[in-house]
N, C-alpha and C positions, 0 to 999 in steps of 0.2 A: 416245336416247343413254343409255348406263348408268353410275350414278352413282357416282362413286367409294368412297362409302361400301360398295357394295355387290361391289364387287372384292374378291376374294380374297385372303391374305394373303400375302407370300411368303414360302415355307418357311423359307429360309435368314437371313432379316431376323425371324422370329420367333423363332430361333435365335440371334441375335443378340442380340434385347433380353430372353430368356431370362440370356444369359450378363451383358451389362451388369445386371441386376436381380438376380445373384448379387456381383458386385464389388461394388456399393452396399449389400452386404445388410452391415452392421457391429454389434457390441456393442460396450457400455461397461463398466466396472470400476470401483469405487473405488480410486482411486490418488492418494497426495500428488501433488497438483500446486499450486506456490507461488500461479502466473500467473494459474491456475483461480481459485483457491480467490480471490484479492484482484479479478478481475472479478465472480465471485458474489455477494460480499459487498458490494459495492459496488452491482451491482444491485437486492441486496435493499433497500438503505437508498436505493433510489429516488434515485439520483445519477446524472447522464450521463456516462460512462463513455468517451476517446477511445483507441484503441487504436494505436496506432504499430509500424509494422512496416515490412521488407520486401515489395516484394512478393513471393509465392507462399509467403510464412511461415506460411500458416495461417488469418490474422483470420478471414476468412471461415468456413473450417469450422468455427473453434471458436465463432463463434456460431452457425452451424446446428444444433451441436451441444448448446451449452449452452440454444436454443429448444425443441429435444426434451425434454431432460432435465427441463428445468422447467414444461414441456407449457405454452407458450407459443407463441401461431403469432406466425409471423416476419415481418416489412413489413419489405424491403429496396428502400431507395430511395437510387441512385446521384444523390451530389448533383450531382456536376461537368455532368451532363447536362439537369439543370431549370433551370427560368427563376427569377429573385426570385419570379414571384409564384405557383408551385407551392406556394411556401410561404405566403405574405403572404395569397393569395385573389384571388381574379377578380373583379373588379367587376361586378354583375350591375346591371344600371338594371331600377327596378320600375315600374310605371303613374305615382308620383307621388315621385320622387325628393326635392323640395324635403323633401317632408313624411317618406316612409317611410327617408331617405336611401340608400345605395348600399350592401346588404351586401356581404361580399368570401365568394364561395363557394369552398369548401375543392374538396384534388382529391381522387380518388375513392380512394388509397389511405388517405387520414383518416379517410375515411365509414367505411371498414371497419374501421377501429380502436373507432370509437367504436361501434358497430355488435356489434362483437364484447366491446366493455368492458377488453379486456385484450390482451399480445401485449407483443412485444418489436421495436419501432423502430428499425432496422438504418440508420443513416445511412453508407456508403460512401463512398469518395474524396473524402474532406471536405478532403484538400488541394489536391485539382485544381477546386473548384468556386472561383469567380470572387469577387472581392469581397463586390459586391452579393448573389449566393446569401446568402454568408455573412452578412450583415447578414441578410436575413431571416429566416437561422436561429435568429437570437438569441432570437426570442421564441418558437421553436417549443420549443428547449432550455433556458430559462429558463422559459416560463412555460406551454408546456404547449398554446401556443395553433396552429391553423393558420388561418388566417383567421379566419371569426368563428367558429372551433369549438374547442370543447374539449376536449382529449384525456381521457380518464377517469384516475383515480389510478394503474389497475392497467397502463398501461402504460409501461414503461422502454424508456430510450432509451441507445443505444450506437452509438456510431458509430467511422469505422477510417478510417486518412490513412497515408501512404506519405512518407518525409522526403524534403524538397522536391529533395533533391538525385538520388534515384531515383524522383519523380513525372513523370509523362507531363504538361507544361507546370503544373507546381506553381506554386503560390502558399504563401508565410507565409500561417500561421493571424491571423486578426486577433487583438490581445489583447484585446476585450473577451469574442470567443465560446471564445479559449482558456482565459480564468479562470473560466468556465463547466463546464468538463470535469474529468475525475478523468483525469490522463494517466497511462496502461500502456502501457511497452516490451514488446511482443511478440516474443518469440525462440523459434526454436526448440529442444526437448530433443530431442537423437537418441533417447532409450530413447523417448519418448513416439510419435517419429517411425514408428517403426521397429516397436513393437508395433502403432499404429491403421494403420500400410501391412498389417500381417499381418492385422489386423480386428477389435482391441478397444481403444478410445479411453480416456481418462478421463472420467471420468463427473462432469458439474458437478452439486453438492449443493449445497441451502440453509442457512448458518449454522444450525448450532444455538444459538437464543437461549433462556439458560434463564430461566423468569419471575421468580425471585427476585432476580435478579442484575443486573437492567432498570435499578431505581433507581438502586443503585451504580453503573453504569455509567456514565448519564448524570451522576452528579454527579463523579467521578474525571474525567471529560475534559473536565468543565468548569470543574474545578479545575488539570488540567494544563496547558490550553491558555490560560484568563486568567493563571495563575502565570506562566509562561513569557512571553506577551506583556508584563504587569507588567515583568517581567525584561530584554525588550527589547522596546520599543518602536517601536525604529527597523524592526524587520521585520512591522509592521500592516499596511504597508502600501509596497511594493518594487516599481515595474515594472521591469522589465531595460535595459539599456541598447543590447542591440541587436536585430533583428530577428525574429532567430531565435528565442532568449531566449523572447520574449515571445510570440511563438505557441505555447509549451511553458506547464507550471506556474510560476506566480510567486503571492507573499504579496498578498492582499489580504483585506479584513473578509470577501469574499466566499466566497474559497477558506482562511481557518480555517474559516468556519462549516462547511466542507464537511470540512475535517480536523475538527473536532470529534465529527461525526456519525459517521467513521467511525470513529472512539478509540472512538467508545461501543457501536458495535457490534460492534467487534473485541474491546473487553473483556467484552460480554456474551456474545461468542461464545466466547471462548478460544481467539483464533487464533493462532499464533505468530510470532515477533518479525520474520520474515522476512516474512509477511505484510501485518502492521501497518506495517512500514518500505516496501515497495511503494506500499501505500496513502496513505499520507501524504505522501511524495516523492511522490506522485502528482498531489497536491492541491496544498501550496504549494513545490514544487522542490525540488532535494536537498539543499543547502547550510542554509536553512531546517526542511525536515525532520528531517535529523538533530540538528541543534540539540534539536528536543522531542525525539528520539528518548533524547538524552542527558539532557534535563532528565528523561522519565520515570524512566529509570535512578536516577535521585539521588531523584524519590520512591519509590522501593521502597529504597533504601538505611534502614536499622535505627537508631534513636536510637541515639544512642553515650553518652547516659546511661542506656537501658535495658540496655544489655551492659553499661556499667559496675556497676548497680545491680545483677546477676544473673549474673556470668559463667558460673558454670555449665551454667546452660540458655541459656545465650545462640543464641538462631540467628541464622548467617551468612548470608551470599548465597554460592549455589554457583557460579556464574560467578567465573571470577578476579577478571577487571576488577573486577568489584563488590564483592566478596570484599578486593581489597585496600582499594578506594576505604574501605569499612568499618571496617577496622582506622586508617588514616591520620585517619578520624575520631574514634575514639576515641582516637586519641595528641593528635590537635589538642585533644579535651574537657578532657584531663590538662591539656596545657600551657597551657591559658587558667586553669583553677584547679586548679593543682598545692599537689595535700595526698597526703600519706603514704597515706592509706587508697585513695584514689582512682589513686596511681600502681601501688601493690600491684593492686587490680583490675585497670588498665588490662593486666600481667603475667598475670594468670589469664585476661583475654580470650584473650589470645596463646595462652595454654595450649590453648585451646578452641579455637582455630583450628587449633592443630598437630593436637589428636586429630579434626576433622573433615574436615580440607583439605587441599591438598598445602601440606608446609613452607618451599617456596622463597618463598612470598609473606611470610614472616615478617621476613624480614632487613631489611629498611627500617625495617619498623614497630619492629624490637626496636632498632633501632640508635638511631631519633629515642625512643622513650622512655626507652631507659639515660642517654640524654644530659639527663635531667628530672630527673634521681636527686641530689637535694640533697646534701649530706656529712652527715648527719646519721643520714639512712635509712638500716637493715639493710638487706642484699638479700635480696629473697625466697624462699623455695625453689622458684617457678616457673621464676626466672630458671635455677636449676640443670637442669631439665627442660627447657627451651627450648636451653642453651649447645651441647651436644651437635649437635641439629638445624639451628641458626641457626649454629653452626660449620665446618659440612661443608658448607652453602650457600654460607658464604664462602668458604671454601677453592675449591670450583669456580668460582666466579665469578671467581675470582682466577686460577686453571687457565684455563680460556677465555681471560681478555685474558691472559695471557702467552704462548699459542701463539698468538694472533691478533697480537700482537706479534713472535713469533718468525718466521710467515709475511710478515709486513710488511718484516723486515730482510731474511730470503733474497730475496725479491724484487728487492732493491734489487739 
């Protein structure tokens, strides 16, 4: 009888996977990408990483892809479809149990990790896997273990879940293995869509960390994130109050320590605010989040006694919001200890703001400081450079609410 191996090809089926081996054939690009760039980062700093999407949104590719990229082989293992003890270990009985006791032997996609020392841990349908999976997850994503074996340092683990409400018989995340996780909403971008359908992806990169900057880093986010806690307490420690909630990000000692590590790598990396806000709602929820997100804002805000001390070289923050936040400080600094020299300053700030900034942000600040101006004080010749700019902002602001008042009567 003749062996199939040894049968002939057929033309049109070689033909075939000629052309299928041309449509798999893709490049990559460097290209901004938010979603990229805060999964990368996050794997670098050797975090578990849970990706939330749709399905046919992508998850999958973009880790096949960000495996490539970082020349990482892939172990994708669908959880919804293994037993507890895929993960936990098999029980093996040896010649003398009492004495050697019962190791738990790992399965054979572990050996090849360990084996290989490195790779990227693809946990799939993490929301259709059953309770119990999930319980024996927890130590494979916390602590690295799969029976009695040990994962090496170099590999990361990410894993991807579909919201229970478009899962194929989903299940809530438990909340002990969801404060485990860095949670990413994965969406898709049409442009992204649309050039990797024509055949060039984004290309996932590794932070740049620069080595000088290592120290600072870690001390700035461990100064923002105990500052911030100091500040509120009550969110140390937050479980949700309902189901859903809590199979997402919530506050615990657990997940800051996990926002902390990424503050610090995001600031040794220089990543941007959109990124860093990703991140961090990622780790303790969004409500939370943005709390630090705000509290960092106000430490990068400028002593409002060093613009007082120096107007001229004063630098601002170029973002408005913060821009004005700045000014409102320095009128607060006036009116805690209002003297003459210091309210004249607080006026040359103003000045400084107008030759640096747009001048609509001025009219508050100028309005609560003239109202500081004792009977005594000459007025400055700032204030005469500022009236002009700070006049025509009111006048329109005044223009706006009267036709927004004018369209309010016609209405009627």
């Amino acid at each position: 009888m003749t062996s199939h191996a040894l049968l002939p090809t057929n033309p049109q089926l070689a033909l075939a996977d000629d052309l299928l081996k041309l449509l798999r054939t893709t490049s990559t690009e460097p290209r901004p990408d938010d979603q990229l760039e805060a999964l990368t980062l996050a794997v670098a700093a050797d975090l578990p990483v849970l990706l939330w999407g749709e399905p046919g949104i992508g998850k999958t590719a973009a880790l096949t892809q960000l495996a490539d990229s970082l020349d990482l082989p892939l172990t994708t293992v669908i959880a919804s479809v293994h037993e507890p003890t895929d993960f936990s270990g098999l029980p093996i009985v040896g010649d003398d149990p009492a004495v050697q006791g019962v190791p738990m032997a790992p399965p054979q996609w572990a050996v090849e990790l360990v084996r290989a020392g490195r790779g990227l841990l693809f946990l799939d349908e993490l929301s259709t896997a059953t309770p119990a999976v999930q319980a024996a997850l927890l130590r494979v994503v916390l602590e690295r273990r799969v029976g009695a074996l040990q994962l090496p340092p170099g590999v990361r683990i990410v894993a991807a879940a579909n919201p229970r409400a478009s899962a194929a018989d989903g299940w809530e995340l438990s909340p002990p293995l969801a404060n485990r996780f860095v949670h990413l909403y994965w969406v898709h971008d049409r442009d992204v869509v649309v050039r990797g359908l024509g055949g060039v992806w984004p290309r996932a990169e590794l932070p740049r960390l620069e080595p000088e900057r290592l120290a600072e880093a870690v001390a700035f986010a461990r100064r923002a994130v105990c500052g911030f806690l100091h500040a509120r307490p009550t969110l140390i420690h937050r479980l949700p109050n309902t189901e859903t909630r809590r199979g997402g990000a919530w506050p615990s000692p657990r997940s800051w320590e996990t926002a902390l590590t990424l503050l610090a790598f995001g600031t040794a990396a220089d990543v941007s605010r959109e990124v860093l806000a990703l991140l961090v709602r990622g780790a303790v929820g969004d409500g939370p989040g943005l709390e630090l997100l705000a509290h960092l804002d106000r430490m990068d805000l400028p002593d409002p006694e060093s613009l007082l001390a120096d107007p001229p070289t004063a630098e601002l923050p170029e973002r408005g919001d913060l821009r004005q936040a700045a000014l409102e400080a320095v009128v607060a600094a006036v009116g805690a200890r209002p003297e003459r020299e210091r309210w004249e300053a607080g006026w040359a700030v103003l000045v400084r703001a107008m030759e640096t900034g747009a001048p609509d942000l001025l009219v508050a600040p100028a309005k609560a400081l003239a109202a500081l101006r004792r009977d005594d004080w000459e007025v400055p010749a700032a204030v005469e450079r500022l009236a002009k700019v700070v006049g025509i902002a009111d006048r329109a602001e005044r223009s706006v609410e009267r036709v927004a008042a004018e369209r309010v009567g016609a209405g009627r």
